[in-house]
MIDOSE-1310 file (N, C-alpha, C; in nm, 2 decimals, decimal comma, always signed):
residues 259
xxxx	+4,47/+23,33/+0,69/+4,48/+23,28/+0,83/+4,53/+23,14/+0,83; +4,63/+23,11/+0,93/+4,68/+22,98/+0,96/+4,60/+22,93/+1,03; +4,67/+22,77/+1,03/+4,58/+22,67/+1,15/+4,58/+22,73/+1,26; +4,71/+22,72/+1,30/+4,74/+22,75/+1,42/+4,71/+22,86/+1,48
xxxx	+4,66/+22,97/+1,46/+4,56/+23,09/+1,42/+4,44/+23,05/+1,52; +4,41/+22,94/+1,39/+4,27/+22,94/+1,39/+4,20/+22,88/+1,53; +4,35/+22,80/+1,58/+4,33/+22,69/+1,66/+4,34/+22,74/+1,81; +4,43/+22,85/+1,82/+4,46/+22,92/+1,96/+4,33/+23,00/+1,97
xxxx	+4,30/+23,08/+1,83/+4,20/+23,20/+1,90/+4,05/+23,11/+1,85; +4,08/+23,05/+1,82/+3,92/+22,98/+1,87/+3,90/+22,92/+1,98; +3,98/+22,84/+2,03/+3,95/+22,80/+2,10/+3,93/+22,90/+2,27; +4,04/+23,00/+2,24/+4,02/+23,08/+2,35/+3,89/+23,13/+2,35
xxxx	+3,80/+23,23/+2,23/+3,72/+23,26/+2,24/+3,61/+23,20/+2,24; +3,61/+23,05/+2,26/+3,52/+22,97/+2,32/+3,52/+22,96/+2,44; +3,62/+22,92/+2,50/+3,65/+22,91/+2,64/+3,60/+23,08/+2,71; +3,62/+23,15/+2,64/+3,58/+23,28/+2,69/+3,43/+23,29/+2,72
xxxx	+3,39/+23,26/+2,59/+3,24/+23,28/+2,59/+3,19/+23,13/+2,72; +3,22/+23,04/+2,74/+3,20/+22,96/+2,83/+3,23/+23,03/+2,93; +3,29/+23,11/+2,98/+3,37/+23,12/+3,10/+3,27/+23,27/+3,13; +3,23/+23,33/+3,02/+3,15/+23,43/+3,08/+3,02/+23,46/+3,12
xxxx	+2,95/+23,32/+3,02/+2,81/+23,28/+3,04/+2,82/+23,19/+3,21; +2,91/+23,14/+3,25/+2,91/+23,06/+3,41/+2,92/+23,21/+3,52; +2,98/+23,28/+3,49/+2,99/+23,43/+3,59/+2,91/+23,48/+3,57; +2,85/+23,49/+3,45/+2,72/+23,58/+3,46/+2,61/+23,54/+3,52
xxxx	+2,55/+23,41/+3,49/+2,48/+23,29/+3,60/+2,50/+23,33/+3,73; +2,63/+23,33/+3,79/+2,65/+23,37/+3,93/+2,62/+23,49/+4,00; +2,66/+23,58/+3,88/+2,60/+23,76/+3,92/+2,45/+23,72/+3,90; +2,36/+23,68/+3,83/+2,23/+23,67/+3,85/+2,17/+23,63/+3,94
xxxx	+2,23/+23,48/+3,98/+2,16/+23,41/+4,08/+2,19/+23,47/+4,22; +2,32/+23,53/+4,21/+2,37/+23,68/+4,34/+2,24/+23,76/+4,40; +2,25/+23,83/+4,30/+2,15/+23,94/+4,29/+1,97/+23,88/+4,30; +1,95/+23,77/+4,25/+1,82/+23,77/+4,29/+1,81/+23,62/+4,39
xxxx	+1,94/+23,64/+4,45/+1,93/+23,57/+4,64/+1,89/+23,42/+4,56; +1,95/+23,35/+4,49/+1,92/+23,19/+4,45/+2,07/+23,15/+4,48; +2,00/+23,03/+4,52/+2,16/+22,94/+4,55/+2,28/+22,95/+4,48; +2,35/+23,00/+4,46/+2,47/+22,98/+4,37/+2,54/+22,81/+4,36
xxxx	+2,53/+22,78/+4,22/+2,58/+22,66/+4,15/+2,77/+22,65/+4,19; +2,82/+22,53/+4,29/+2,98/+22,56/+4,30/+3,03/+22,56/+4,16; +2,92/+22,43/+4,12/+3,01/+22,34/+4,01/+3,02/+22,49/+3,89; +2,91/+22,58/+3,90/+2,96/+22,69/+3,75/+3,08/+22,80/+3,75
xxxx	+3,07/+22,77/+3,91/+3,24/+22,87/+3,95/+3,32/+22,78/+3,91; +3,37/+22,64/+3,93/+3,42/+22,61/+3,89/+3,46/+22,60/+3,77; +3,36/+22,56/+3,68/+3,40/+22,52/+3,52/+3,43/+22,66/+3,48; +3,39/+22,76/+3,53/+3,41/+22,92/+3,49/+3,56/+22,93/+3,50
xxxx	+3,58/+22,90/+3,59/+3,72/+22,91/+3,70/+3,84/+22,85/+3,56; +3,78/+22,72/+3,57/+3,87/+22,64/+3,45/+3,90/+22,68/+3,28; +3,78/+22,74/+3,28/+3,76/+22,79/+3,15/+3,86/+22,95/+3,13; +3,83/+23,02/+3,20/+3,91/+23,13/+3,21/+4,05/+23,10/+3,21
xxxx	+4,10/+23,00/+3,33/+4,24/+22,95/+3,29/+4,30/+22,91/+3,15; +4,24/+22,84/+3,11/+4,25/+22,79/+2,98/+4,26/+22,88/+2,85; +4,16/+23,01/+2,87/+4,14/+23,15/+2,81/+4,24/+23,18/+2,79; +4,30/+23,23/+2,93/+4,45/+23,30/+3,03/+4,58/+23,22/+3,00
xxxx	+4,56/+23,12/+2,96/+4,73/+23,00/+2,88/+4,72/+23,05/+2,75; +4,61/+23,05/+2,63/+4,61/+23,02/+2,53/+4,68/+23,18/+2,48; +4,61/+23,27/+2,53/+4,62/+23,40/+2,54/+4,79/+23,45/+2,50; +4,81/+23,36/+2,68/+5,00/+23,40/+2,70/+5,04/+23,30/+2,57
xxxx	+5,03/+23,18/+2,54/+5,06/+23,10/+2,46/+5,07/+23,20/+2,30; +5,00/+23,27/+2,30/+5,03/+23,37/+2,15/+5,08/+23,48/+2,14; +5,06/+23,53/+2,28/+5,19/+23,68/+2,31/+5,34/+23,65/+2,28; +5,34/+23,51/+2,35/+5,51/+23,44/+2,38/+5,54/+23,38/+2,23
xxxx	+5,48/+23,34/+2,16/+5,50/+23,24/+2,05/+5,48/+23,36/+1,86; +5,38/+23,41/+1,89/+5,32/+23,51/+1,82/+5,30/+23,64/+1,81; +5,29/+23,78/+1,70/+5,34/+23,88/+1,74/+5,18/+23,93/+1,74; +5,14/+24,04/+1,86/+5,06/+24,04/+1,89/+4,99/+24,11/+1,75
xxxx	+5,07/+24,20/+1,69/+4,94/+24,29/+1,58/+4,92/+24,21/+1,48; +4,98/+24,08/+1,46/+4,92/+23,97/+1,32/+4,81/+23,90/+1,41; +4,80/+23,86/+1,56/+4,69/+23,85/+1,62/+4,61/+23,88/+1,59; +4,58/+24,04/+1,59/+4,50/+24,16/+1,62/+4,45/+24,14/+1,43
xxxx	+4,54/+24,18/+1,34/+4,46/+24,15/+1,23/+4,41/+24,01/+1,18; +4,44/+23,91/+1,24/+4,36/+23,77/+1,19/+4,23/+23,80/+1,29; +4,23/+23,81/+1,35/+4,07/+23,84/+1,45/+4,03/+23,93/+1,34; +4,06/+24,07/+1,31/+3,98/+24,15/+1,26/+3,95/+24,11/+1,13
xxxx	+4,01/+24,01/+1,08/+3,98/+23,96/+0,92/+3,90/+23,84/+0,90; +3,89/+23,78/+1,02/+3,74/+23,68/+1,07/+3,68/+23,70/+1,14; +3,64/+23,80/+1,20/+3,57/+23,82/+1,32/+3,47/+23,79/+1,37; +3,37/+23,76/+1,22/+3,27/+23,69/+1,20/+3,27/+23,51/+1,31
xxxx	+3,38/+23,49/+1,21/+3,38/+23,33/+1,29/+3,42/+23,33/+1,40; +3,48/+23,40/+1,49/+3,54/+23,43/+1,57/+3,42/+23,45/+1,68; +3,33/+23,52/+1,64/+3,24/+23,60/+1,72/+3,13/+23,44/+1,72; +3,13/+23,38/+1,61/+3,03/+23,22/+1,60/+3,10/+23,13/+1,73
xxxx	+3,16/+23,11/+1,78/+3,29/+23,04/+1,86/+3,25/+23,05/+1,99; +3,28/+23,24/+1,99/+3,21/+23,26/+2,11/+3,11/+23,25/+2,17; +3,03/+23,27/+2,05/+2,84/+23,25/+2,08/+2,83/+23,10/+2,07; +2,90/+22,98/+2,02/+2,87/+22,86/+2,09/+2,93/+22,83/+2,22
xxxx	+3,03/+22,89/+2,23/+3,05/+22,84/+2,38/+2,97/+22,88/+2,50; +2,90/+23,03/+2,46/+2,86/+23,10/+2,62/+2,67/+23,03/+2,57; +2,65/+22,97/+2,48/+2,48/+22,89/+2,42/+2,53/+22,73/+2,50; +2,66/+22,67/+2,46/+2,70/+22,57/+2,51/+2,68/+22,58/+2,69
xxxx	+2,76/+22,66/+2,74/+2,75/+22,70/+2,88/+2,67/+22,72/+2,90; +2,54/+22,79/+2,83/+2,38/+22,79/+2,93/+2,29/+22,69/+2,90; +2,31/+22,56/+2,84/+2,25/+22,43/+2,81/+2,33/+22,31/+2,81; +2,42/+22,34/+2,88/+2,49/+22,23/+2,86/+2,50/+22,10/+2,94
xxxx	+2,34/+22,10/+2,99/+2,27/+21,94/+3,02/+2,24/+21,90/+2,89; +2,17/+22,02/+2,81/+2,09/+21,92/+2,71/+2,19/+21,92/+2,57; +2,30/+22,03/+2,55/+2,35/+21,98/+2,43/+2,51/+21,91/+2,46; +2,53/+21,89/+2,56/+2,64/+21,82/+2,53/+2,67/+21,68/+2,47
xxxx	+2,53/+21,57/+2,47/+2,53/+21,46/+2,41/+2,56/+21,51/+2,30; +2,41/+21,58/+2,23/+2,46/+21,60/+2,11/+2,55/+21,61/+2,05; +2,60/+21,73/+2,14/+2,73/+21,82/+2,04/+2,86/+21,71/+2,01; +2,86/+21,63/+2,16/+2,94/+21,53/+2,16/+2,91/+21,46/+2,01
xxxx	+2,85/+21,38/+2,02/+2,79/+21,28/+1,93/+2,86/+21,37/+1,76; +2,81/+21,49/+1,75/+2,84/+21,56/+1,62/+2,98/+21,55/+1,56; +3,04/+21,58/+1,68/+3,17/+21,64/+1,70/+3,23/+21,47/+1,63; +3,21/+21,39/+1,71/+3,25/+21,22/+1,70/+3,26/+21,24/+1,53
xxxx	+3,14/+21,20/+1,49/+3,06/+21,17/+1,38/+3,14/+21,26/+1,31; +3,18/+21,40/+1,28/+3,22/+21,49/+1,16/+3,36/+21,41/+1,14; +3,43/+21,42/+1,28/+3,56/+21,39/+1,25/+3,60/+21,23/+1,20; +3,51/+21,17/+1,22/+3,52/+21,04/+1,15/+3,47/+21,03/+1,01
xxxx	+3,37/+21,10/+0,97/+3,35/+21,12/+0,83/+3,42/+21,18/+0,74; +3,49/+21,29/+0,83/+3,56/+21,42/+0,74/+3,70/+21,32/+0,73; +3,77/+21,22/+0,84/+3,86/+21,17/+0,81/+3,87/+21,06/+0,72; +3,73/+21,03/+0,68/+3,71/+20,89/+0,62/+3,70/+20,97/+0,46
xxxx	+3,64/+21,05/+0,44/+3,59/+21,13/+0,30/+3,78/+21,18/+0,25; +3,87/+21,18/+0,35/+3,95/+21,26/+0,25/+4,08/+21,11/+0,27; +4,05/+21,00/+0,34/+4,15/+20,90/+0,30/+4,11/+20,80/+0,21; +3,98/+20,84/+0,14/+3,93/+20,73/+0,05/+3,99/+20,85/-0,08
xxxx	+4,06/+20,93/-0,08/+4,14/+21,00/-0,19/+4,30/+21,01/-0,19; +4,31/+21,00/-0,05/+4,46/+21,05/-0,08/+4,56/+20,94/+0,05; +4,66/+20,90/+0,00/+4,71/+20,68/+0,07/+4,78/+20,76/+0,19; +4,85/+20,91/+0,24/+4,95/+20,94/+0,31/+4,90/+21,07/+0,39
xxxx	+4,94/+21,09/+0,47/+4,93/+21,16/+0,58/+5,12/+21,26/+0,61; +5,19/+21,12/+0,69/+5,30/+21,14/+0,70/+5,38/+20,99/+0,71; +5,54/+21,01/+0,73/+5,59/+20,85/+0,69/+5,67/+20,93/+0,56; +5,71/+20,75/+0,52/+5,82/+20,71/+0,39/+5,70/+20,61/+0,30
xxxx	+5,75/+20,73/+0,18/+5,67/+20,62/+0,07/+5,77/+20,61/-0,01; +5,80/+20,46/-0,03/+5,90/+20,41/-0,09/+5,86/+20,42/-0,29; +6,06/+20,44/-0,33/+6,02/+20,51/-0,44/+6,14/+20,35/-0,54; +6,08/+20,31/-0,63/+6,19/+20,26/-0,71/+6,18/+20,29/-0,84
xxxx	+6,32/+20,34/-0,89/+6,30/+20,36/-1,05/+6,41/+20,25/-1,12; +6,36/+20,19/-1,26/+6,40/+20,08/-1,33/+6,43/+20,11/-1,45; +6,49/+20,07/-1,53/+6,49/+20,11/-1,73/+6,36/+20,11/-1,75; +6,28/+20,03/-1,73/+6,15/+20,06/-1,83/+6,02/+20,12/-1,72
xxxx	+6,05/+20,12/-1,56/+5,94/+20,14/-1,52/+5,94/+20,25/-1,38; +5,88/+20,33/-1,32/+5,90/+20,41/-1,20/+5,78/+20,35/-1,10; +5,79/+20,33/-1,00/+5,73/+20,28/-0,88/+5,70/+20,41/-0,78; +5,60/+20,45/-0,75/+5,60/+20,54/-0,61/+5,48/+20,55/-0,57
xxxx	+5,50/+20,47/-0,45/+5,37/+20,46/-0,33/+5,29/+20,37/-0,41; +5,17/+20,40/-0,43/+5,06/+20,31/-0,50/+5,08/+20,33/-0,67; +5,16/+20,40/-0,74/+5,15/+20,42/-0,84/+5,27/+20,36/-0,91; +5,28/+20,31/-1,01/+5,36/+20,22/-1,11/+5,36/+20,27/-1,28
xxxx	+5,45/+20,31/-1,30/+5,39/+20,32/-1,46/+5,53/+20,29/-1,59; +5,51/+20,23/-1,67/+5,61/+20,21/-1,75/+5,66/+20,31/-1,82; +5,79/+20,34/-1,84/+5,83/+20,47/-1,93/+5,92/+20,40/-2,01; +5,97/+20,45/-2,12/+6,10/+20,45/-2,19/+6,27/+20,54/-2,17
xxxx	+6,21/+20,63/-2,10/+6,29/+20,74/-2,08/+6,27/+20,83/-1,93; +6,36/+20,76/-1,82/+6,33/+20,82/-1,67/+6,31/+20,95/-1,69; +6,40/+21,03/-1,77/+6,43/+21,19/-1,74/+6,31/+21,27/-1,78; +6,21/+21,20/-1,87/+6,12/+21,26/-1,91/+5,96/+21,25/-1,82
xxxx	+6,01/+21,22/-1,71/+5,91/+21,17/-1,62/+5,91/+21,23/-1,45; +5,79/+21,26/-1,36/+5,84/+21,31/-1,22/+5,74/+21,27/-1,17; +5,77/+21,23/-1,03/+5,68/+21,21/-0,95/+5,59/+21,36/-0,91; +5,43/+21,29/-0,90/+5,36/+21,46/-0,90/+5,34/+21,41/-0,73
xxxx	+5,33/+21,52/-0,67/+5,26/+21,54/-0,51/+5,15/+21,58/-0,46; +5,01/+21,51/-0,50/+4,89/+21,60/-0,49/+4,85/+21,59/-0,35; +4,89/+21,73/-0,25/+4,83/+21,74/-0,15/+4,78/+21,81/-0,11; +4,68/+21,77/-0,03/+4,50/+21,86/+0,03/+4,52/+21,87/+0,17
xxxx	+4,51/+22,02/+0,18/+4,53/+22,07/+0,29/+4,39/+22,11/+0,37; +4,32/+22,05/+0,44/+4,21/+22,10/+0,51/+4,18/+22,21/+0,55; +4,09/+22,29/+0,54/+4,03/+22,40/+0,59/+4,09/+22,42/+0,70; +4,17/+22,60/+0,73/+4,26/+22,63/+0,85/+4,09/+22,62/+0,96
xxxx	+3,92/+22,67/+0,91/+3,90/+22,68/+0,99/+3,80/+22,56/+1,05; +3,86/+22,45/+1,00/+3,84/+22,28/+1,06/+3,86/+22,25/+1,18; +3,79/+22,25/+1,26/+3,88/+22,28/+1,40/+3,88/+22,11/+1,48; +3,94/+22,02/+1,35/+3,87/+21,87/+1,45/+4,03/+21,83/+1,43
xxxx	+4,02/+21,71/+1,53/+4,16/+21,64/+1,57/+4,20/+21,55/+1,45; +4,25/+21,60/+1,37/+4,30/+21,53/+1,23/+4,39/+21,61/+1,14; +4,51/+21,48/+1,11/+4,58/+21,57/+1,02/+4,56/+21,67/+0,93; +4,64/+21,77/+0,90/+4,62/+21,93/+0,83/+4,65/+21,85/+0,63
xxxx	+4,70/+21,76/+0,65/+4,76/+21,72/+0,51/+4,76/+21,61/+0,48; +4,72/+21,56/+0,36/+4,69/+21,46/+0,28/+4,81/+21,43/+0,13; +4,84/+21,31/+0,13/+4,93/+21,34/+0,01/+4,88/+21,23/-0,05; +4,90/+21,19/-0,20/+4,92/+21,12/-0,31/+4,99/+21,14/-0,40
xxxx	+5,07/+21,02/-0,45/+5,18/+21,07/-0,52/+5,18/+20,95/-0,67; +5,17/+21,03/-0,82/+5,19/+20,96/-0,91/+5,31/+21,01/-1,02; +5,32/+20,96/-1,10/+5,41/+20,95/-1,16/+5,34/+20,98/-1,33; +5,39/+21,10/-1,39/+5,34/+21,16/-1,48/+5,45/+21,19/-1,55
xxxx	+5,41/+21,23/-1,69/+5,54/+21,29/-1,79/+5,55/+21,43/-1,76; +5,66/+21,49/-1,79/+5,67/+21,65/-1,74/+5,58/+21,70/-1,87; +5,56/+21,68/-1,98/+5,46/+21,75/-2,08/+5,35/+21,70/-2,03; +5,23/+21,60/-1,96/+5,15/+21,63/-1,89/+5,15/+21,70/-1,78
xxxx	+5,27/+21,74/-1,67/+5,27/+21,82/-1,56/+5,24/+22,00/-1,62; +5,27/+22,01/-1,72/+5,36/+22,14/-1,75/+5,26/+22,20/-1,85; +5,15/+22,12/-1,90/+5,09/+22,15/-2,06/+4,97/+22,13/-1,97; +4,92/+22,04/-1,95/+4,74/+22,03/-1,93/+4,69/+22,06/-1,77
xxxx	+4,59/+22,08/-1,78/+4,50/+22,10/-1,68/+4,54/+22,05/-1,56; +4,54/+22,09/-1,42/+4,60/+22,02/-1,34/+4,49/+21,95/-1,27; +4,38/+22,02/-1,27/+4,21/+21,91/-1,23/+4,19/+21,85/-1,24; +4,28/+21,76/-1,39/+4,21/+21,67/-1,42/+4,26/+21,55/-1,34
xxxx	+4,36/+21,58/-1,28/+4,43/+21,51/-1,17/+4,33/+21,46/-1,04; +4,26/+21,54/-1,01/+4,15/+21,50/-0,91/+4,01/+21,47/-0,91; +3,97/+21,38/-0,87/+3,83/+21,33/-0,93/+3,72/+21,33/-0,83; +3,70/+21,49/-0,89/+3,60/+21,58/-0,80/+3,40/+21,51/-0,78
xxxx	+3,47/+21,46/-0,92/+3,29/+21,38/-0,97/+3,31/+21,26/-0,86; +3,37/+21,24/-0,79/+3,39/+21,12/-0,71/+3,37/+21,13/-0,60; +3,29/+21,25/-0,56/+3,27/+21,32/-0,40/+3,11/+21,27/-0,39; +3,06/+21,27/-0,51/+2,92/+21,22/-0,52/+2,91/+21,07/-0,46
xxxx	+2,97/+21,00/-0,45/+2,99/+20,87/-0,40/+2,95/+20,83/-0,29; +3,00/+20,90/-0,19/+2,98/+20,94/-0,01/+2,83/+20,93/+0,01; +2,75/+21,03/-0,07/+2,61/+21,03/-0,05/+2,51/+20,87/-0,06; +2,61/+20,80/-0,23/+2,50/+20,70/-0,20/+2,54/+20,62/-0,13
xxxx	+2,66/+20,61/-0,07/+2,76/+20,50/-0,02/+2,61/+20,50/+0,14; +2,63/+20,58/+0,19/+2,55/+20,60/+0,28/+2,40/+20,58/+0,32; +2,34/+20,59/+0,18/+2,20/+20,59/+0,20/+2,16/+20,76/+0,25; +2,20/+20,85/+0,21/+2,16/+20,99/+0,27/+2,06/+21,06/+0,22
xxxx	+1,95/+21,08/+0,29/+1,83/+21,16/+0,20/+1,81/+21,22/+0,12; +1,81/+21,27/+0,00/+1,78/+21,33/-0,10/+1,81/+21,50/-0,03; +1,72/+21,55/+0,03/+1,74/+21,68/+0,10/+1,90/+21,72/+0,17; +1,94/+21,60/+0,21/+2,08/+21,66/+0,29/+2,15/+21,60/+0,17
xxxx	+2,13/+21,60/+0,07/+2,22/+21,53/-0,03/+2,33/+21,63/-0,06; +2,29/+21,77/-0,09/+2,33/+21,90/-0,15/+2,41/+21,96/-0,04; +2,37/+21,92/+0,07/+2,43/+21,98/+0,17/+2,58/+21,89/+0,23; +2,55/+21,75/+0,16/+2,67/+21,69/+0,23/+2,80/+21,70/+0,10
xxxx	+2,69/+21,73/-0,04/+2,82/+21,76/-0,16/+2,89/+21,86/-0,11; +2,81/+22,00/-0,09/+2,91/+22,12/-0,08/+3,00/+22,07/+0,07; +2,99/+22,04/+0,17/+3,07/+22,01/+0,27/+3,18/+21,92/+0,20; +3,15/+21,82/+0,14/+3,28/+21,75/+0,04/+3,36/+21,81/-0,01
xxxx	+3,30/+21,93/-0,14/+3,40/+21,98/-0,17/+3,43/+22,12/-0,13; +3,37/+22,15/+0,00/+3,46/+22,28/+0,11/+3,59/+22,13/+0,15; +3,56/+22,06/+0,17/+3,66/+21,99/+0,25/+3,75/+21,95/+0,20; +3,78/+21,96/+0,07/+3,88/+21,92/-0,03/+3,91/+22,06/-0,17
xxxx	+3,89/+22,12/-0,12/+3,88/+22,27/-0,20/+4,02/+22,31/-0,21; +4,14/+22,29/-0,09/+4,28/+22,32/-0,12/+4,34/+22,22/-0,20; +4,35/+22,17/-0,28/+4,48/+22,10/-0,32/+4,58/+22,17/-0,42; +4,71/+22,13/-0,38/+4,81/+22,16/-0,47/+4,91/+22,04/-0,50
xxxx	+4,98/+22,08/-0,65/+5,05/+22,02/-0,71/+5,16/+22,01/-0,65; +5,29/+21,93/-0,63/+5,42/+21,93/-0,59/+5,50/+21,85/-0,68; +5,57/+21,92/-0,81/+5,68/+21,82/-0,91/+5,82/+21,79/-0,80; +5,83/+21,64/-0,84/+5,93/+21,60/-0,74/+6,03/+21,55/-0,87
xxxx	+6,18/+21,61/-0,89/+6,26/+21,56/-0,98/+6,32/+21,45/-0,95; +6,30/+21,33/-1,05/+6,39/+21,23/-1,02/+6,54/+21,29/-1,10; +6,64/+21,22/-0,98/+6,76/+21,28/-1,05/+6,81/+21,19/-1,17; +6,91/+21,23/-1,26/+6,98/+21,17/-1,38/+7,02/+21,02/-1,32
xxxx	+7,01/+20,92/-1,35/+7,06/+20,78/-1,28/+7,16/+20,75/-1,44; +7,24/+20,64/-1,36/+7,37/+20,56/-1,46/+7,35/+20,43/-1,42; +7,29/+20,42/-1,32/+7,29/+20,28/-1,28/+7,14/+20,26/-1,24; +7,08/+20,14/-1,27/+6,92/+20,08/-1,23/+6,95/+20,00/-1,17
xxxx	+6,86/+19,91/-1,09/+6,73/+20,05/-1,03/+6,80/+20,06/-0,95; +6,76/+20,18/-0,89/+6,73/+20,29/-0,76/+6,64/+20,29/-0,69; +6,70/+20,28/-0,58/+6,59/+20,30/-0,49/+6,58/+20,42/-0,41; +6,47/+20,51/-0,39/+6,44/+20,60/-0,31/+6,35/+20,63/-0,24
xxxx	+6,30/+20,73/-0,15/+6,23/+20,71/-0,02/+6,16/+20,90/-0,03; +6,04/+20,88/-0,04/+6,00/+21,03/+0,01/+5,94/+21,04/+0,11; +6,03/+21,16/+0,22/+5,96/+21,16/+0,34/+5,87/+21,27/+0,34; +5,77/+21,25/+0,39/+5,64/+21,37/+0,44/+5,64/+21,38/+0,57
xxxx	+5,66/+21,50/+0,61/+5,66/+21,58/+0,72/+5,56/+21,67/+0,73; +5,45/+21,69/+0,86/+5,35/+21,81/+0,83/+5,38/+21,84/+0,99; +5,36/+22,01/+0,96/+5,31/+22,05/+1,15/+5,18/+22,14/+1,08; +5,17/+22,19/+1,19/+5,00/+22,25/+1,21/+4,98/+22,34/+1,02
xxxx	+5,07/+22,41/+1,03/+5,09/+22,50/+0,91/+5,12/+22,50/+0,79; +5,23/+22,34/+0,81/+5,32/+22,31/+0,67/+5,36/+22,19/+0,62; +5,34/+22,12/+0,57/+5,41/+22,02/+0,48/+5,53/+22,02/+0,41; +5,65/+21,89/+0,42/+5,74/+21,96/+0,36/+5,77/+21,82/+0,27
xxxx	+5,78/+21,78/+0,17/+5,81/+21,70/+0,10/+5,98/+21,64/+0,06; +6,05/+21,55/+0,09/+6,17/+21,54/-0,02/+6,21/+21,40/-0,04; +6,25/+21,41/-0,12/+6,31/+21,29/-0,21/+6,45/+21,26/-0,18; +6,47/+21,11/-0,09/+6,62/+21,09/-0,08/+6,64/+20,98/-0,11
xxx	+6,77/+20,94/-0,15/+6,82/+20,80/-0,28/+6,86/+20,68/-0,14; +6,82/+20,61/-0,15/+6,84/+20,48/-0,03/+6,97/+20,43/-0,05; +6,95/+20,40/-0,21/+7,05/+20,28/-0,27/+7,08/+20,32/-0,42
């Protein structure tokens, strides 16, 4: 399942379940002669709309049977989405601080936990290579020999089923020999033992300790490698520029010579 997947039919089936829990209120309160609420027609009203765009929004954009099988192959979460929106819609005096407040709080931790690992998002990270040394982004390292050397791309792609307002992609970029790219472990590249940090950084209870590890590393569980070739040079230095580009689904990496 993609983001963008995850992002249209969640949201619809939230908005659904909101939109059905406010009509059903009104058939009840119908039927047993109680005032009817304007304001739940309304937010029903709105919510159904919203349903009804997202809906056409993947008929028109999306083919309906890869729809049909991403629902059927999460359905589970799908069906959780719905059951908080139509729980949200029948309490939502008392949980909307909260939820607010949660909602705040994840996306600022979740965004803060994965830029204390990786310097890029999207942009130009400037690249310069020299006889004895290669430069890119934060990383610097001396070589003897450019050809035997590439910029690596380690980037972490968030959980498609993350559903908070923050980029899908994370990059860091160092500079390694192709016999370390090509021979050893690629994990050793990320320093997973470093997620434990967060906890004491914070002061976090002992009890949610375990609970905020595994959320660390669900939250950083995708990364992949990207070898970026520097070309043959005759002339030092060089300067070059890698641009990162991300949309909902994809990242695209490349390397272009300035100078």
């Amino acid at each position: 399942m993609r983001f963008s997947d995850a992002l249209f039919l969640g949201l619809s089936t939230f908005f659904c379940g909101i939109a059905i829990n406010c009509f059903l209120c009104i058939v009840f309160r119908f039927f047993a002669k109680k005032e009817i609420n304007d304001c739940r027609f309304s937010i029903g009203c709105i919510c159904l709309s919203c349903f009804v765009v997202l809906i056409a929004t993947l008929l028109l954009f999306f083919k309906p049977e890869s729809m049909v099988n991403v629902f059927r192959g999460d359905v589970f979460y799908f069906l959780i989405l719905f059951a908080a929106g139509f729980v949200f819609s029948a309490f939502w005096k008392i949980l909307i601080m909260p939820v607010l407040f949660c909602f705040v709080l994840l996306t600022v931790y979740s965004n803060w936990v994965v830029k204390s690992f990786f310097d890029y998002s999207s942009g130009l990270v400037p690249v310069t290579v020299s006889k004895d040394s290669i430069e890119a982004g934060a990383s610097t390292v001396a070589v003897q020999d450019c050809d035997e050397y590439i910029i690596l791309a380690e980037v972490c792609q968030l959980p498609v089923k993350l559903l908070l307002p923050a980029n899908r992609f994370y990059c860091s970029f160092f500079v390694v020999s192709k016999t370390k790219f090509y021979n050893d472990n690629l994990n050793l590249f990320f320093d997973y033992e470093g997620l434990d940090k967060f906890s004491v950084k914070l002061h976090i209870p002992e009890p949610l300790q375990k609970f905020v590890r595994l959320y660390n590393s669900w939250l950083l569980r995708k990364i992949d490698y990207v070898p970026i070739e520097i070309p043959k040079l005759k002339q030092y230095p060089a300067l070059f520029s890698i641009h990162v580009n991300q949309s909902l689904d994809d990242c695209s990496i490349l390397l272009v010579r300035d100078l």
